[in-house]
C-alpha positions in Angstrom: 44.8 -17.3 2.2 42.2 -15.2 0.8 41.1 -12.0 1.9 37.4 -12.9 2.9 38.3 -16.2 4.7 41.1 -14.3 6.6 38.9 -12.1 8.0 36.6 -15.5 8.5 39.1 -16.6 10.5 40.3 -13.2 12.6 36.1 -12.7 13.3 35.4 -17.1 14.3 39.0 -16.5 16.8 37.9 -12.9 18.1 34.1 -14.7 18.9 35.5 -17.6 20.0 33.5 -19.6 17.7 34.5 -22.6 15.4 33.2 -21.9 11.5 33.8 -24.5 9.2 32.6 -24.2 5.7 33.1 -27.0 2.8 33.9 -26.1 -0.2 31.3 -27.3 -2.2 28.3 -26.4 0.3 28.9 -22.8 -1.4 27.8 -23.0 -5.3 28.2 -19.2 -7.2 25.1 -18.1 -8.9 25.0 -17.7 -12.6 24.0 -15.2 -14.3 20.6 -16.3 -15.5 19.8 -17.8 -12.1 19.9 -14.7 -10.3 17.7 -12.5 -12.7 14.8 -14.9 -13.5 12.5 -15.1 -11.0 11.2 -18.2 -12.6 13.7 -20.4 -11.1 12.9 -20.0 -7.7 10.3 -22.1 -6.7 7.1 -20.7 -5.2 5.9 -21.9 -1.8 2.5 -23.7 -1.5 0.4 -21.9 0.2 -3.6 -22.8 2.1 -6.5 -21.5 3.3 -9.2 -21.7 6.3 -12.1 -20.6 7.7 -12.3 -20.0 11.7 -16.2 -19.3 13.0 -16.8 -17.8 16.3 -19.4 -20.8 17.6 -19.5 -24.4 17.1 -21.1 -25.6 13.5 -19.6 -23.1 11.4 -21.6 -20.5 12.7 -21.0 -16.9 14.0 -18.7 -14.6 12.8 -16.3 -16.0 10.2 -12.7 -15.0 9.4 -10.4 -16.4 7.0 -6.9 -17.3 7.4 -4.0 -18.2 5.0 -0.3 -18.8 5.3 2.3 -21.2 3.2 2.9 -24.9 3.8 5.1 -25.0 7.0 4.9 -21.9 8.4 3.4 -21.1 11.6 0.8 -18.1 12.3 -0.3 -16.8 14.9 -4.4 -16.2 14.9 -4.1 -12.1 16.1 -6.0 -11.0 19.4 -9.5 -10.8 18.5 -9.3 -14.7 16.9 -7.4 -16.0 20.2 -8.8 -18.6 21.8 -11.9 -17.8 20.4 -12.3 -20.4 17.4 -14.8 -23.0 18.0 -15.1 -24.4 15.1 -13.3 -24.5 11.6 -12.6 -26.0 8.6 -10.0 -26.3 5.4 -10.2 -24.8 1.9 -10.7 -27.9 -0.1 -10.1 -31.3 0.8 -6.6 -31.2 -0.2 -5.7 -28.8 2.2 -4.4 -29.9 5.4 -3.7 -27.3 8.8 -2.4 -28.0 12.5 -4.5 -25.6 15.5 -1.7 -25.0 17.6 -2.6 -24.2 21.5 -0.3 -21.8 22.2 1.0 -19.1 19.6 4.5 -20.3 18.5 3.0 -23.7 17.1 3.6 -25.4 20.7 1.4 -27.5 22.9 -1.7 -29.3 21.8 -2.8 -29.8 18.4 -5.7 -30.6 16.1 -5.5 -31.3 12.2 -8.4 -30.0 10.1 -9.0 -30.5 6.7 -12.3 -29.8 4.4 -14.6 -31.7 6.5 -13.4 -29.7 9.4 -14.1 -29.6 13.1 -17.6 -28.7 14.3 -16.6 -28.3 18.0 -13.9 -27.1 19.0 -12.7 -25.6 23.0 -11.5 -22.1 23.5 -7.8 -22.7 23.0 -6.7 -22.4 19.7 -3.9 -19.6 19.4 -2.0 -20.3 16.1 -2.0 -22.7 13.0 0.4 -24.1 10.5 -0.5 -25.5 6.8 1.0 -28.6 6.2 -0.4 -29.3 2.9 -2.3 -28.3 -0.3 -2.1 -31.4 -2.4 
């Protein structure tokens, strides 16, 4: 048994934890793969604009963040967004109610939403394309 498995093993028994691992769900890197940064692929990213009142107007703030991943708006933007819109008409994003990208939800896009309650907390882009 090899060394690194062995000690697997001894660490999975000692946590009382069942590790299983098949052997080709673990591929080596080659050489060129891990030097060239042009073979990782580069997450979409997407961009909005959150306005303080309803009708895009009032102060204006813009937010960003790649496909999938949820952000939080910050304190001063906290339930204070009451109306927004997407980058481009592309561009897709979720409002999230609470911070973690729970609760209620709302999808905007170019056109955007002109009205919009006190409750938006954090946002997710879901697409660019």
């Amino acid at each position: 048994m090899p060394v690194l498995r062995k000690i697997l093993v001894t660490a999975a028994v000692l946590a009382g934890t069942v590790v299983s691992a098949y052997p080709s769900s673990a591929q080596p890197l080659t050489s060129s793969s891990s030097r060239s940064s042009a073979s990782h692929a580069r997450l979409a990213s997407g961009s909005w604009h959150a306005y303080w009142e309803t009708d895009w107007k009032g102060a204006v703030t813009t937010f960003s963040g790649d496909v999938g991943e949820c952000h939080y708006v910050g304190d001063n933007w906290n339930d204070h967004i009451r109306s927004a819109r997407a980058d481009g008409s592309n561009t897709k994003v979720e409002l999230w109610d609470n911070a973690d990208c729970t609760g209620g939800s709302i999808t905007i896009d170019g056109s955007g939403y002109h009205e919009i309650g006190n409750w938006v907390s954090a946002f997710r882009v879901t697409s660019t394309s």
